[in-house]
C-alpha positions in Angstrom: -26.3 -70.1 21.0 -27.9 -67.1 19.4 -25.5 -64.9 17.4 -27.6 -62.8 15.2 -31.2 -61.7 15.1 -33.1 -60.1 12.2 -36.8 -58.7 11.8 -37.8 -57.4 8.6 -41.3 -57.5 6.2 -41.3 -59.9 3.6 -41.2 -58.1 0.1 -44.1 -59.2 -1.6 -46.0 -56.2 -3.7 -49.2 -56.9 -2.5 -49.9 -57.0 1.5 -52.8 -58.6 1.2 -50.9 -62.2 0.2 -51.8 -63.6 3.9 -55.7 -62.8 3.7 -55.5 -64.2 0.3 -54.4 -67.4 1.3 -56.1 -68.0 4.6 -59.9 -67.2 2.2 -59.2 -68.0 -1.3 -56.8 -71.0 -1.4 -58.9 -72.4 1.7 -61.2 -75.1 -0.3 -57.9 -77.2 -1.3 -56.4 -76.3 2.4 -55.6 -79.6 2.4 -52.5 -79.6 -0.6 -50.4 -77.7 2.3 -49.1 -81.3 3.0 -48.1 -82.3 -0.2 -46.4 -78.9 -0.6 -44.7 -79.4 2.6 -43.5 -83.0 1.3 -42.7 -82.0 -2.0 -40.5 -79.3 -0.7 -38.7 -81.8 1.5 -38.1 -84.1 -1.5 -36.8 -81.6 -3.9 -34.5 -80.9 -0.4 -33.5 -84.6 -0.4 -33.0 -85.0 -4.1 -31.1 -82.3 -4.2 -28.4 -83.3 -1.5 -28.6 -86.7 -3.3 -27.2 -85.3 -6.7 -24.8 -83.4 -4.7 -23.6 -85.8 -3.7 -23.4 -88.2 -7.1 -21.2 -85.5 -8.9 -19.0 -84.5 -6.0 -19.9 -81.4 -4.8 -20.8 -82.4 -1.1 -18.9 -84.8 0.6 -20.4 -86.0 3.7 -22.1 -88.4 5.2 -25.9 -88.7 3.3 -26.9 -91.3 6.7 -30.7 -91.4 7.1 -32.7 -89.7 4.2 -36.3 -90.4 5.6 -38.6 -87.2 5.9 -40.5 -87.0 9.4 -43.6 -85.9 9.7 -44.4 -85.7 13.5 -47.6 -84.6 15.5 -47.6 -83.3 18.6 -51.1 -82.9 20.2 -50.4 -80.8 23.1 -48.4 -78.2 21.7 -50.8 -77.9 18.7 -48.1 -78.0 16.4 -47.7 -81.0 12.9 -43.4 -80.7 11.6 -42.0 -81.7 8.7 -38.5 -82.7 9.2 -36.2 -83.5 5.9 -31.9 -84.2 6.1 -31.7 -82.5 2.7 -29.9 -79.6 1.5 -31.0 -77.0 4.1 -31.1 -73.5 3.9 -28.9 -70.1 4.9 -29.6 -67.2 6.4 -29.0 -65.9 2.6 -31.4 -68.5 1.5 -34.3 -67.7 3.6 -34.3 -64.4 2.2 -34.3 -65.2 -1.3 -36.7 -67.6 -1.5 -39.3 -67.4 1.4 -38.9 -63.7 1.8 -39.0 -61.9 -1.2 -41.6 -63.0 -3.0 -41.6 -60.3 -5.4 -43.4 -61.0 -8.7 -45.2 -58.1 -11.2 -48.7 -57.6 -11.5 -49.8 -58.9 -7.7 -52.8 -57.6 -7.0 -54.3 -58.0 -10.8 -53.2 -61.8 -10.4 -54.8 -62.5 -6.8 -58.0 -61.1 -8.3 -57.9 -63.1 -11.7 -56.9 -66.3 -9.7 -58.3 -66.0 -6.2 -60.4 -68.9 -6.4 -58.2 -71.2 -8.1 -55.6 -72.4 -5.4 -53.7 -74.7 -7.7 -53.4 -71.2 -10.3 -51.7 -69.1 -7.3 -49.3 -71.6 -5.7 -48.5 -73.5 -9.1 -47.5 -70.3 -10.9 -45.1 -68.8 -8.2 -44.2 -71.0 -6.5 -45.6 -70.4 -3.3 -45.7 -74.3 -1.7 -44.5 -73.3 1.3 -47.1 -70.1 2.0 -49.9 -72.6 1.5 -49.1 -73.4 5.2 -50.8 -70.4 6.3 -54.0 -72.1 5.3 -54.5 -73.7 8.5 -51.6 -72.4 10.8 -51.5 -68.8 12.8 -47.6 -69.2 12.6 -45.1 -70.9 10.9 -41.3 -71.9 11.9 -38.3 -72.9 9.9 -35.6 -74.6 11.7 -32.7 -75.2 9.0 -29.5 -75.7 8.5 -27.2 -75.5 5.3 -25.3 -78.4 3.7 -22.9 -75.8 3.4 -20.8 -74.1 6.1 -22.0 -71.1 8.4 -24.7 -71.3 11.1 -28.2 -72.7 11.5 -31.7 -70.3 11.0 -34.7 -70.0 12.7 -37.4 -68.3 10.9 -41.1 -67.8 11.8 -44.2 -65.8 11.2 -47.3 -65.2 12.3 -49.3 -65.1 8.8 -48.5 -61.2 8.1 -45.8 -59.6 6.7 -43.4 -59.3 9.6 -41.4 -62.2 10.1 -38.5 -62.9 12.9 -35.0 -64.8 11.3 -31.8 -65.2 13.7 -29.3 -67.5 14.0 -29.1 -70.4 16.3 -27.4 -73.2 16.9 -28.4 -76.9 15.2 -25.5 -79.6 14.6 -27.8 -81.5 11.8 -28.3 -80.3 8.3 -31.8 -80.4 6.9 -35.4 -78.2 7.0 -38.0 -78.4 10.4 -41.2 -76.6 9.0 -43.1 -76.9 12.0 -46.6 -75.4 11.8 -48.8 -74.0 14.7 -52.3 -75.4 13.8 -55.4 -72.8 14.2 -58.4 -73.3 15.5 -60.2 -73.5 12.2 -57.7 -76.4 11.2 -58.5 -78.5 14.3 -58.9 -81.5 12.0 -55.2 -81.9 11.2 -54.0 -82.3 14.3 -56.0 -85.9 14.0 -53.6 -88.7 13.3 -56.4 -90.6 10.9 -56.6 -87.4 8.8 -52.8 -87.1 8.4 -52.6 -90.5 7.9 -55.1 -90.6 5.0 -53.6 -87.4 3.4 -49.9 -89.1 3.3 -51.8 -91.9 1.6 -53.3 -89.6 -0.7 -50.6 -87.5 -2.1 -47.1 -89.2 -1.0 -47.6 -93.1 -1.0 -45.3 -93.1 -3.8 -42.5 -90.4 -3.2 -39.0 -91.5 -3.9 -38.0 -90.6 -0.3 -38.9 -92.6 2.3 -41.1 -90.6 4.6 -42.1 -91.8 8.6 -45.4 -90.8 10.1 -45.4 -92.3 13.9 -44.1 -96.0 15.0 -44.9 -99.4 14.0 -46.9 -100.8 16.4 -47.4 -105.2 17.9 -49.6 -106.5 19.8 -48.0 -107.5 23.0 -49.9 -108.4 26.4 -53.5 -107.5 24.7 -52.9 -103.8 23.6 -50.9 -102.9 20.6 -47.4 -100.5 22.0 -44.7 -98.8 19.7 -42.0 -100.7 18.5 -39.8 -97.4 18.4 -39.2 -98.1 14.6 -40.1 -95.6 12.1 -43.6 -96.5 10.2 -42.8 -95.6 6.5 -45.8 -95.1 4.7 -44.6 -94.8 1.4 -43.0 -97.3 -1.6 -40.3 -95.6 -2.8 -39.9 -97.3 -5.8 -43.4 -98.4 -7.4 -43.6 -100.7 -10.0 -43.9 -98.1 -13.1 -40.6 -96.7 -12.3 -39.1 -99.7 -12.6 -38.2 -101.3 -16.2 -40.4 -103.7 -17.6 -38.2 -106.6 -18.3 -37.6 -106.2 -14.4 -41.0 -106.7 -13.5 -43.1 -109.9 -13.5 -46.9 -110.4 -13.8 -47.0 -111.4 -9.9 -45.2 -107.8 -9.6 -48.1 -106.1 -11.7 -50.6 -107.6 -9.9 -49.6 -107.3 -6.9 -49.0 -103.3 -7.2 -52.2 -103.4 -8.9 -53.7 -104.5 -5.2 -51.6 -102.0 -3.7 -53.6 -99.6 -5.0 -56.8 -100.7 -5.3 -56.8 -103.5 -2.1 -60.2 -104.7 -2.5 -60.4 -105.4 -6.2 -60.5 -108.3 -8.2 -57.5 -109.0 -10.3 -57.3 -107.0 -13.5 -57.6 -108.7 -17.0 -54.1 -107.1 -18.7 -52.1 -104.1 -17.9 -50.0 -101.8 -20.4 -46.5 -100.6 -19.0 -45.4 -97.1 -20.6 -42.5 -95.7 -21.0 -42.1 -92.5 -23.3 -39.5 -90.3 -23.2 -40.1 -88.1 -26.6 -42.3 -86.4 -27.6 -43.0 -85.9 -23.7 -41.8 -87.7 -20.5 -44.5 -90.2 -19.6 -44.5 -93.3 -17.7 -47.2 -95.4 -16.0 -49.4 -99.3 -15.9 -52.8 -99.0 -17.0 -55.1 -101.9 -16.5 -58.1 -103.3 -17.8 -60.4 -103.9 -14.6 -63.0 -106.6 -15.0 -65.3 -103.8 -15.6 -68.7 -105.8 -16.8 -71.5 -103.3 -17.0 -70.7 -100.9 -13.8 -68.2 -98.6 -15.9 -69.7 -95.6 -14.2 -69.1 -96.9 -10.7 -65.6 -97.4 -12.0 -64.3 -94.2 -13.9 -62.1 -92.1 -12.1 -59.9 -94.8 -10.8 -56.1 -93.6 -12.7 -54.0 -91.2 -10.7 -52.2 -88.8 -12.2 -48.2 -88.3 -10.8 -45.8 -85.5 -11.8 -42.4 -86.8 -10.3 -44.1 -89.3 -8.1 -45.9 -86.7 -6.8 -49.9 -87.4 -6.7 -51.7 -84.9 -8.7 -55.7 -85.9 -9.1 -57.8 -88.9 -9.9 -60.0 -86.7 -12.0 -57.9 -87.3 -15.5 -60.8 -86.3 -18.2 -58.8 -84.7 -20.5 -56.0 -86.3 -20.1 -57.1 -89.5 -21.3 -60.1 -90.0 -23.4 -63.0 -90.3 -21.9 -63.2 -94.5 -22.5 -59.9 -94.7 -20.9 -61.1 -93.4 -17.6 -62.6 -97.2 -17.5 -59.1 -98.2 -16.9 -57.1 -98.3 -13.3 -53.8 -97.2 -13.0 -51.0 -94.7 -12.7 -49.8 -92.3 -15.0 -46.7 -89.8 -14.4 -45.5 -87.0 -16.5 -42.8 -84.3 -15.2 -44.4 -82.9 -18.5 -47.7 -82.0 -16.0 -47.2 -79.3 -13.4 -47.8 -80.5 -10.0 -50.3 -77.7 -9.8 -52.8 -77.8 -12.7 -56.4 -76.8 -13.3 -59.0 -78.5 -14.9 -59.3 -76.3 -17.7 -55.2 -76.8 -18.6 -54.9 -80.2 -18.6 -57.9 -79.9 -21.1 -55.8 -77.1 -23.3 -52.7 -77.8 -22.9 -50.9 -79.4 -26.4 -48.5 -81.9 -24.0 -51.5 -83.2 -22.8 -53.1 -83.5 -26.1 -50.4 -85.5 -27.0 -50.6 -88.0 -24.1 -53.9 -88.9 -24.8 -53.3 -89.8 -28.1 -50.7 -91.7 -27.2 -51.9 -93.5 -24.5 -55.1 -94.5 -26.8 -52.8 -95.7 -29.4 -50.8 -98.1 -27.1 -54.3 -99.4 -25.6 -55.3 -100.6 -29.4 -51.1 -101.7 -30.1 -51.4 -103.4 -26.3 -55.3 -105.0 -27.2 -54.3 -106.1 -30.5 -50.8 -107.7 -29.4 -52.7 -110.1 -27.0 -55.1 -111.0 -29.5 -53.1 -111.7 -32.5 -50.5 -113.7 -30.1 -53.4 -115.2 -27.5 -56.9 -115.5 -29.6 -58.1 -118.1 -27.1 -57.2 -115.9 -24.2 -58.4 -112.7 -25.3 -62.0 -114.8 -25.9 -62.0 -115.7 -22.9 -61.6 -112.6 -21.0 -64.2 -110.4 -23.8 -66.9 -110.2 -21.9 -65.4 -108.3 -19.1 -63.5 -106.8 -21.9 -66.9 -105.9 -24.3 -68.1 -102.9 -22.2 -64.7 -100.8 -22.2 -63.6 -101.7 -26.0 -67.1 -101.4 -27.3 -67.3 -97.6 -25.3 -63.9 -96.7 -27.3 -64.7 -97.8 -30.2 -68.4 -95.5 -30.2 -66.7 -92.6 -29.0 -63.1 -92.7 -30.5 -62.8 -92.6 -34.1 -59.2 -93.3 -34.0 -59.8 -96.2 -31.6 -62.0 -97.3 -33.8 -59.7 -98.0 -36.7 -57.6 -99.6 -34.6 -59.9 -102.0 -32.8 -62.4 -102.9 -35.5 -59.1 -105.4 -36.3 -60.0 -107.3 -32.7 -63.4 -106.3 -31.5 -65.5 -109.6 -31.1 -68.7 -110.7 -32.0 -70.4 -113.2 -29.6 -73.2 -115.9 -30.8 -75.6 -117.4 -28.9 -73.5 -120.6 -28.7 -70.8 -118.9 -27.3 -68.4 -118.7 -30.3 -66.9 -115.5 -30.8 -65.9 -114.3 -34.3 -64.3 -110.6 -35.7 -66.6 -108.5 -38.1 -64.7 -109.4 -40.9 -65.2 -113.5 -40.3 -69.1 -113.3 -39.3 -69.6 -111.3 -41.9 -68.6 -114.2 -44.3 -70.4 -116.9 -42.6 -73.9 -114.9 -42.4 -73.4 -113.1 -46.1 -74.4 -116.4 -47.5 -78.0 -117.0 -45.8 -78.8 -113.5 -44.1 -79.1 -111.4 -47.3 -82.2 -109.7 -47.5 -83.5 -109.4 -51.0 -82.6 -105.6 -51.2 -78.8 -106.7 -50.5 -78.7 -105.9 -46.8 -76.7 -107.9 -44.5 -79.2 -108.8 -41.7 -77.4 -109.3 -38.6 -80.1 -111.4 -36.1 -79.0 -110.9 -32.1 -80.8 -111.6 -28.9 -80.4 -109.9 -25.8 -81.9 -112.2 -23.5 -81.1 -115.8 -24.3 -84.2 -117.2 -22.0 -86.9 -114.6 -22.6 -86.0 -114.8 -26.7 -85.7 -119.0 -26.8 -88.0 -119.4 -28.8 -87.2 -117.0 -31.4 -83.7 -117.9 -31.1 -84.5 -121.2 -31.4 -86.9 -120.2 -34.7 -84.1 -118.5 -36.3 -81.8 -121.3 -36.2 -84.2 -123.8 -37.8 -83.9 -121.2 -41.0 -80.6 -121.6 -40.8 -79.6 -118.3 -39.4 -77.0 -117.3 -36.9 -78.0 -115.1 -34.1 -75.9 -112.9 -32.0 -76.0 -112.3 -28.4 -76.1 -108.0 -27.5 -76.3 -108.2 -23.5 -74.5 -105.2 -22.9 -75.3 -101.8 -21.1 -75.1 -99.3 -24.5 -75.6 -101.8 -26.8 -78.2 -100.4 -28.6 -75.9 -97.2 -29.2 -73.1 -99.4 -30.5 -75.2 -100.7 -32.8 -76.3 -97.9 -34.4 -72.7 -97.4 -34.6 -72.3 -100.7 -36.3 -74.6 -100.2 -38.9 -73.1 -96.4 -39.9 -69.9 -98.7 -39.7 -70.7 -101.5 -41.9 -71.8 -101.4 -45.2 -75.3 -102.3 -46.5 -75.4 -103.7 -42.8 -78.7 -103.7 -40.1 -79.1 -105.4 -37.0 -82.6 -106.9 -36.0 -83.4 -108.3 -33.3 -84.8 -112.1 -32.8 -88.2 -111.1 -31.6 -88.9 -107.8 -33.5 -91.3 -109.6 -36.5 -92.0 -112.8 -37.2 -89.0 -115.5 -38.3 -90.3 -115.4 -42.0 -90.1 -111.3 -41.6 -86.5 -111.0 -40.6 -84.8 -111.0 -43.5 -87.2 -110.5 -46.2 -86.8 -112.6 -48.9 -88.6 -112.7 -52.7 -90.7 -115.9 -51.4 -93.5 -115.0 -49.8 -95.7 -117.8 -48.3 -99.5 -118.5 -48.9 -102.1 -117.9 -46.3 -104.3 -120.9 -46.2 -107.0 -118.0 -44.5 -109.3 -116.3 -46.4 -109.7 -112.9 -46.2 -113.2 -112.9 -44.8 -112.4 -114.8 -41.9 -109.2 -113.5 -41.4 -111.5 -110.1 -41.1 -113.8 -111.8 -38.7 -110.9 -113.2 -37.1 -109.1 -109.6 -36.0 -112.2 -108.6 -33.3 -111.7 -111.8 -31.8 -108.5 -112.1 -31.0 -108.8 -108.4 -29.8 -111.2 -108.9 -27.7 -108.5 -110.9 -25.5 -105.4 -109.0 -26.0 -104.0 -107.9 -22.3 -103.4 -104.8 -22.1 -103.3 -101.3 -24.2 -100.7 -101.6 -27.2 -101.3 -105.0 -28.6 -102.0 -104.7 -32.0 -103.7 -108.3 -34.2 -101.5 -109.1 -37.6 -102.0 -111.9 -39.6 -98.9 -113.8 -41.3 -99.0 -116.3 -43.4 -96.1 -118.4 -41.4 -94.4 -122.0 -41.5 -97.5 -124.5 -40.2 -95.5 -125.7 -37.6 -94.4 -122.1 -36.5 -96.2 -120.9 -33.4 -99.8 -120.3 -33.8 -99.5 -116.8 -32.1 -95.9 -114.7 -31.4 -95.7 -111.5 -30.0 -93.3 -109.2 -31.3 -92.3 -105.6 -30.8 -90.6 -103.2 -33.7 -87.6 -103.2 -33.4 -87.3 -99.5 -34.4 -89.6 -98.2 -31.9 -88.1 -100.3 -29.0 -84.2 -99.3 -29.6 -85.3 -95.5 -30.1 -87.1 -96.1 -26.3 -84.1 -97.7 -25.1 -81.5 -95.4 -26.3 -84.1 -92.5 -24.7 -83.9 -94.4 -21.4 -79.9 -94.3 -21.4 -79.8 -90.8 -22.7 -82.0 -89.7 -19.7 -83.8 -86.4 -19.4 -87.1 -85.5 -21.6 -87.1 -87.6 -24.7 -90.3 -88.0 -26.7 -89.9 -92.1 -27.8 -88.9 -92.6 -23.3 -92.4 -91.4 -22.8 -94.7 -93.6 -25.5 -96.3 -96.3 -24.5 -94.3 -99.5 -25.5 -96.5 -101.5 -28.2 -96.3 -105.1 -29.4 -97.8 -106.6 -32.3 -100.0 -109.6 -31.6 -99.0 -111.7 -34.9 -101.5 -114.8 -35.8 -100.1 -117.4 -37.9 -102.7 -118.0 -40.5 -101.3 -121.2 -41.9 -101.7 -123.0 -38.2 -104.2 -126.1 -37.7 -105.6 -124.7 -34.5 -106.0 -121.3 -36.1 -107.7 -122.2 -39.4 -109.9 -124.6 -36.9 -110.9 -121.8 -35.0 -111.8 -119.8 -38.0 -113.8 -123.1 -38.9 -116.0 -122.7 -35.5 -116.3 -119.2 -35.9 -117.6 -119.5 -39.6 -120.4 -122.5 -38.5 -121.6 -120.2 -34.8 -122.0 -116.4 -36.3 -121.0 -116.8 -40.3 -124.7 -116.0 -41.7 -124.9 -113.3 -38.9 -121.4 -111.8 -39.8 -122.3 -112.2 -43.3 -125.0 -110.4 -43.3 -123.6 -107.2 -41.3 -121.1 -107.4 -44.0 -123.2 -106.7 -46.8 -124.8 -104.3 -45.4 -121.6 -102.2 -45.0 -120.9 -103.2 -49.0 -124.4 -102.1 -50.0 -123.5 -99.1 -47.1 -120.0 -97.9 -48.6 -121.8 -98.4 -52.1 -123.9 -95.5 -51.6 -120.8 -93.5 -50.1 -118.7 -94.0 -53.3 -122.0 -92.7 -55.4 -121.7 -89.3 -53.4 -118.6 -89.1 -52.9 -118.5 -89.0 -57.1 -121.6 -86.7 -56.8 -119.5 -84.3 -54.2 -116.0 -84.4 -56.5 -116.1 -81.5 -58.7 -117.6 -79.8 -55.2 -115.4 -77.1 -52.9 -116.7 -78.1 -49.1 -118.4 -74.6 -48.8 -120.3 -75.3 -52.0 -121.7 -78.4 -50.5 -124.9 -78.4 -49.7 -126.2 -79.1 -45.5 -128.1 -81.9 -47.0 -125.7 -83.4 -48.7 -123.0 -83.3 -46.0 -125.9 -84.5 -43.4 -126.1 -87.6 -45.5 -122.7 -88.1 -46.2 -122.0 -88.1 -41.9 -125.0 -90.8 -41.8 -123.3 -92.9 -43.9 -120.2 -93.0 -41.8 -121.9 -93.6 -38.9 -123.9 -96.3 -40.4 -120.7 -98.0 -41.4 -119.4 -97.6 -37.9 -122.3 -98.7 -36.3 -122.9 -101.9 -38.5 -119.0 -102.9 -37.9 -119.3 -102.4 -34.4 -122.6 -104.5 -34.4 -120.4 -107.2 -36.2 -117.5 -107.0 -34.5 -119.4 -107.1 -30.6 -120.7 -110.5 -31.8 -117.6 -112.4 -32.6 -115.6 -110.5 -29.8 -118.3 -112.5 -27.9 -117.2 -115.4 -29.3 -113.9 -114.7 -28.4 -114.2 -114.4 -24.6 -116.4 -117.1 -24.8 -113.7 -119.4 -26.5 -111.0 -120.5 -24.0 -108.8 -121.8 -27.0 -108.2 -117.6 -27.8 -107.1 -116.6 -24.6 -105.1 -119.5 -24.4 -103.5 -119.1 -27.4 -102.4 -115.3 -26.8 -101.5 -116.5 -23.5 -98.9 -119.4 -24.6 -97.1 -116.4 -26.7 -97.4 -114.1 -23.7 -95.5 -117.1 -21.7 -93.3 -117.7 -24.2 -92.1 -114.2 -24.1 -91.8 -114.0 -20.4 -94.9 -111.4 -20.3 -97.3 -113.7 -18.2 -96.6 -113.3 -14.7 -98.9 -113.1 -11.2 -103.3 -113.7 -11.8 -103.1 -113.6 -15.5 -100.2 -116.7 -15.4 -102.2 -118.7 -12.7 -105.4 -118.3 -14.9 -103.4 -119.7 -17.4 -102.9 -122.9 -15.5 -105.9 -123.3 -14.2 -107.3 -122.5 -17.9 -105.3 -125.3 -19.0 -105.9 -128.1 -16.6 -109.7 -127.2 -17.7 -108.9 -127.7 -21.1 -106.6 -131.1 -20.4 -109.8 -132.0 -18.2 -112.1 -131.4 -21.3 -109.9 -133.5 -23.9 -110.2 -136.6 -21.4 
């Protein structure tokens, strides 16, 4: 029965709040629910801690928040059994909302809905975001009469009293047309999810539901779509790891089972609680970031917690809540604020305490789980110096056999036998333990150890490694030749003379498959490959770390280049040096002394020129001097046309540069089935 009525304008010192709202706040329309909840939670609480200390008396009953959508009448409610509100109420806090400085604010903050609602407070207005009017049906835990309140999204509002027998807070909101979309079930289904899967009330949305004579019918039982009491605010001694897992799949239901988690529980300098994990990240970490969600009071906040955490920690899954965090935060505060500051610090230091407990207490298990852990402590550790001191204790190293060692004990087995002669600690790694066999397999015959690097970044991390470690540089297996590696004082003999080695160069060109090759000769092992193919290992790692780095980047776009390297202590080299010497040697011979007797005359006038400025040389003399050159040119191209003749001619070249393209993994489709036919020719030949 209706005993009082009131109309009034709600005091706010701008007029244009409404507007305001419905434009500005309208790209995060969708927080109206969470503000709607969050209210109705505070309501709860409230009653609930009433309640503890005496001051209200009755029965607390059935706590669970409603939210209920009704279709037809175009209208979504939030029902609560909290502490309710009075006629007195009502006015203080949804009617006058009178704050200084208004109009100045909207404009500063207009497109910043969390800034607006956040800072005063306005929760409940961010209903007008997608309703044309708004009702309050509430009654007081105290005594005196029940209020209905509503308004049509302007300043006028209608509040009179009414009669209601239960205490608690109806907002029920009258959807616009623009807002059609949540009036869906699945889209307030999926926003519960989002922002109140966690809240400490329980909270309905619609009926649970069996399947019964082939359709599934309402049970009449509330659906509760919320835990009330998720495992990080529970204590850990309470918790076991079936608990931690099995929240873990509660929030992330398709995912593997993480590796570890870290419980936290800080109540100074700030409030902050929460279970990070370490996923089995691999090498996806981008597909994986943004996978922590932030909580104030239980209370989803984002997913997007840069700033809060560093940026390596955004690898992790989990949940993190801090009172200490507004509800209502922009990107830029969380990224200012000192609290914050302080949180990530802290959280970064009990991801190094929480790595470094398991492997002091569990080496064998932490080896077992680094190379899903690799990616995520190796990221830290290039981008966190603090991280860094911290995890250089218990970052792994991984050989080729599969033995895993810290910096500090590889550094003692490899000091011995991977010296170089300047000092330098040469650490030897592969990243591809097929491709690179062969000079893996090369390595270890000297007696050196070699490393596998299969990561995404590893090339970044080792430059990191070697600004790290002192007097340290990492090489990799097939950058130079096994004798190369580590230079030592001993350097080998060639068995090759110089002349032939000379002779030698065009041939072996004349056959190399592609632009980018370039011939060397090494004096190498006799028994070492007769021809390896090799790549700098400067040039490749400054095009790799280009490629990751993305955008324009001079070393991305050269050419990659490989050094042909021909061992000139091998049988089948020095034998083909013999045949080349017995077909063209007089020929070659005598090209090269003519370019002796040629270059001869260019040292006599480049003598006669030396005292000369090049405007005081005479036409003449420079017309001579350009002969020369070209006659030099000329002659070794003469040479060198007749012993790259040879060299197509001989099948034992292009085989040879073939086996090292093979063994390298660089033969592939016509060239690789030439190769076989070449070499069943060959076997057919020997027979």
């Amino acid at each position: 029965m209706e005993t009082s009525k009131q109309q009034g304008t709600i005091n706010v010192t701008s007029e244009n709040i409404f507007p305001i709202i419905k434009k500005f706040l309208y790209s995060d329309h969708e927080i109206f629910l969470r503000e709607l909840i969050s209210n109705a939670v505070d309501a709860t609480q409230k009653l609930k801690t009433l309640a503890s200390v005496g001051d209200f008396t009755g029965e607390l009953g059935d706590l669970t928040i409603r939210v209920i959508l009704d279709k037809k009448k175009k209208t979504l409610t939030v029902s609560d059994r909290g502490v309710g509100m009075t006629a007195k109420e009502i006015d203080k806090y949804i009617n006058e909302i009178a704050f200084s400085g208004a109009e100045e604010f909207m404009k500063k903050y207009k497109k910043d809905a969390n800034a607006i609602i956040g800072h005063f407070g306005l929760g409940f207005y961010s209903s007008f975001m997608v309703s044309d009017k708004v009702e309050i049906i509430t009654k007081s835990h105290k005594k005196g009469k029940a209020v209905s309140w509503s308004c049509k999204g302007n300043p006028e509002y209608t509040l009179e009293e009414i009669d209601r027998e239960d205490r608690g807070t109806d907002i029920i909101l009258h959807i616009d047309k623009e807002s059609s979309e949540f009036l869906e079930e699945s889209r307030i289904q999926a926003l519960l999810n989002k922002y109140s899967r966690f809240l400490p009330v329980p909270i309905a949305f619609g009926k649970e539901q069996e399947w019964k004579d082939g359709k599934y019918i309402d049970t009449g039982k509330d659906k509760i779509i919320n835990n009330t009491e998720p495992a990080w605010t529970k204590k850990p001694a309470d918790l076991t790891d079936e608990d931690y897992t099995k929240f873990y799949k509660e929030l992330y239901p398709m995912s593997e089972d993480p590796l570890f988690h870290i419980h936290l529980n800080v109540d100074y300098p700030f409030n902050l609680t929460g279970i990070l994990y370490f996923p089995k990240i691999r090498n996806n970490y981008e597909v994986q970031k943004n996978k922590i969600q932030l909580y104030s009071n239980q209370v989803y906040v984002t997913d997007s917690v840069e700033g809060i955490v560093p940026d390596f920690l955004t690898l992790l899954h989990g949940v993190l809540d801090s009172p200490d965090i507004p509800l209502n935060v922009s990107r830029s505060y969380l990224q200012s604020d000192q609290n914050v500051k302080k949180i990530s610090s802290h959280i970064t230091k009990k991801v190094a305490d929480r790595l470094n407990e398991i492997f002091t207490n569990s080496r064998e298990q932490f080896e077992q789980k680094w190379d899903d852990l690799k990616l995520f402590i190796n990221y830290g550790m290039l981008t966190e110096e603090k991280f860094w001191d911290k995890a250089k204790e218990f970052a792994l190293l991984k050989n080729t056999d599969g033995k895993y060692f810290t910096y500090d004990e590889y550094k003692e087995i490899i000091k011995g036998n991977q010296t170089d002669k300047n000092g330098t600690l040469v650490y030897l790694y592969a990243n591809d333990k097929d491709e690179q066999f062969s000079f893996i397999r090369a390595a270890k015959e000297k007696g050196y150890d070699v490393l596998i690097m299969d990561g995404q970044f590893d090339t970044h991390f080792l430059n990191h490694l070697e600004e790290k470690l002192e007097k340290s540089h990492f090489v990799r297996v097939d950058s130079d030749v096994v004798d190369k590696l580590i230079a030592k004082a001993d350097a080998k003999d060639s068995k090759l003379d110089k002349t032939l080695e000379s002779w030698l160069n065009p041939v072996f060109k004349s056959q190399v498959p592609a632009e980018g090759y370039f011939v060397t000769f090494e004096a190498l092992d006799d028994n070492a490959h007769p021809v390896i193919i090799t790549q700098s290992e400067w040039s490749r790692r400054m095009k790799e770390m280009s490629k990751l780095s993305g955008g324009m980047n001079f070393y991305k776009d050269l050419p990659d280049s490989f050094n042909l390297v021909i061992n000139s202590n091998h049988p089948i080299v020095l034998h083909l040096a013999e045949q080349l010497k017995e077909v063209h040697g007089k020929e070659a011979s005598g090209f090269d002394e003519e370019i002796v007797k040629i270059k001869a005359d260019q040292e006599s006038l480049k003598k006669l020129l030396k005292d000369k400025k090049e405007d005081e040389i005479a036409q003449e003399e420079k017309d001579k001097r350009s002969e020369l050159e070209k006659q030099v040119e000329e002659t070794e191209k003469q040479r060198n046309e007749i012993l790259a003749a040879f060299g197509k001619e001989n099948p034992v070249v292009k085989q040879l540069i073939d086996l090292a393209l093979l063994a390298t993994n660089r033969l592939t489709g016509e060239a690789l089935d030439a190769f076989v036919q070449r070499s069943i020719g060959l076997l057919s030949n020997d027979n």
